[in-house]
C-alpha positions as CSV (number, residue, x, y, z in Angstrom):
1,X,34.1,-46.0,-22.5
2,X,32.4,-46.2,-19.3
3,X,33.9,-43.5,-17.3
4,X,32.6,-41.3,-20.3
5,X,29.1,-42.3,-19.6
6,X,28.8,-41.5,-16.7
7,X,30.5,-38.3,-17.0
8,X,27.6,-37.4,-19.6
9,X,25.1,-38.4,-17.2
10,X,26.4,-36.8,-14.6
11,X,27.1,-33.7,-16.8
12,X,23.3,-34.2,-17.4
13,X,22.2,-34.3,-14.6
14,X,23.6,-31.1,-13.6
15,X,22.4,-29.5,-16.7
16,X,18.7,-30.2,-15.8
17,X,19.0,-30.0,-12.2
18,X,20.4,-26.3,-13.0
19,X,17.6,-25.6,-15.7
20,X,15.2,-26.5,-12.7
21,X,16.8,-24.1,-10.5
22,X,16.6,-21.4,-13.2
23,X,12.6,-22.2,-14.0
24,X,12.1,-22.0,-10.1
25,X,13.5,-19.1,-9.7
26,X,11.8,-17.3,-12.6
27,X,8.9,-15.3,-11.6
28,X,6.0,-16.3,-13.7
29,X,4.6,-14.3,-16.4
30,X,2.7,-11.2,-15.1
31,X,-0.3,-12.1,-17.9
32,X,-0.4,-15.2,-16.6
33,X,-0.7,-13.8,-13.2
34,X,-4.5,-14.1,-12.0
35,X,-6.1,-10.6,-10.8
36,X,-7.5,-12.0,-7.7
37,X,-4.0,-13.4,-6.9
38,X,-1.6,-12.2,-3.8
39,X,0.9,-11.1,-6.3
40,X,-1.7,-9.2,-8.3
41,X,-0.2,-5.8,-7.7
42,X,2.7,-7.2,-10.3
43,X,0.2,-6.8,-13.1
44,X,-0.4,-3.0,-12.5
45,X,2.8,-1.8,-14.7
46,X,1.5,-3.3,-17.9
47,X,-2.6,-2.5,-17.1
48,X,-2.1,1.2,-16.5
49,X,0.2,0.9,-19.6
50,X,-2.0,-1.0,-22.0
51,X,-0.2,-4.1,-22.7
52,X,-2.1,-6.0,-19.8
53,X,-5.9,-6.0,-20.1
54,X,-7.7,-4.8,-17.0
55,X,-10.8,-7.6,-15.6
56,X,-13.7,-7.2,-18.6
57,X,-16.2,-6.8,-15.7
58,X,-16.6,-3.1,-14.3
59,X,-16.5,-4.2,-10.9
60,X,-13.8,-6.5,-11.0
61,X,-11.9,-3.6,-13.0
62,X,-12.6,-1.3,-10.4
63,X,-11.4,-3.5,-7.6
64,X,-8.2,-4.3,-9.7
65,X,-7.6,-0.3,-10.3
66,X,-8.3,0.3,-6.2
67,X,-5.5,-2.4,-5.6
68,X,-3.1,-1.2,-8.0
69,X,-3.5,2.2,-6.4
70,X,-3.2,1.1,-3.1
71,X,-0.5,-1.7,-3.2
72,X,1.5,-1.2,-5.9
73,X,4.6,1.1,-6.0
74,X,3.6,4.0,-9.0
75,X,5.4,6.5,-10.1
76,X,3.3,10.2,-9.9
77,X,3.1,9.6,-13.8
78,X,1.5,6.1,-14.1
79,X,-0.7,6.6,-10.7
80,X,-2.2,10.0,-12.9
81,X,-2.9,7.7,-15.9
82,X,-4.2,4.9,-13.2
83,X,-6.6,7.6,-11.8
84,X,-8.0,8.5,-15.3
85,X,-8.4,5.0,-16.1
86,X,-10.1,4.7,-13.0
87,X,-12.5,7.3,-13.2
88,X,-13.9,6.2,-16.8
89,X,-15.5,3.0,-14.6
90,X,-18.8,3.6,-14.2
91,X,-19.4,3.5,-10.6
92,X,-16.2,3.3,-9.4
93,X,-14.6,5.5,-6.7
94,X,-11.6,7.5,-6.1
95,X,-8.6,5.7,-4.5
């Protein structure tokens, strides 16, 4: 009875020391990804798309859009739509 104790536990053990491993290695959630963050550029996808709101502000928009167009890999397609997006900030330049 004891043997199969501690083959639970230790079967436990490995179960949540593998579920760490998989939470660690997950990126995190591009929504929950803050705009002024290093990894910013990862929200760009879903903003020029729609499903990821840009900054409410127009100047934090705008220095958002001028990062996305600058750091993040676009296809000709979404960097259009980014552009167009872009130019619909008041005040804010081209890329």
């Amino acid at each position: 009875m004891r043997g199969s104790y501690r083959r639970i536990s230790r079967s436990l053990l490995l179960i949540g020391a593998a579920l760490i491993v998989m939470a660690a290695s997950t990126p995190a959630s591009e929504v929950a990804i803050r705009w002024d963050a290093k990894n910013a550029y990862r929200k760009c996808d879903g903003a020029i798309d729609g499903s990821i709101a840009w900054p409410s502000e127009p100047k934090t928009a705008c220095v958002a859009m001028l990062m996305c167009a600058n750091e993040s890999p676009l296809s000709a397609e979404r960097y259009q739509r980014l552009i167009e997006q872009i130019r619909r900030v008041p005040g804010c330049g081209e890329p």
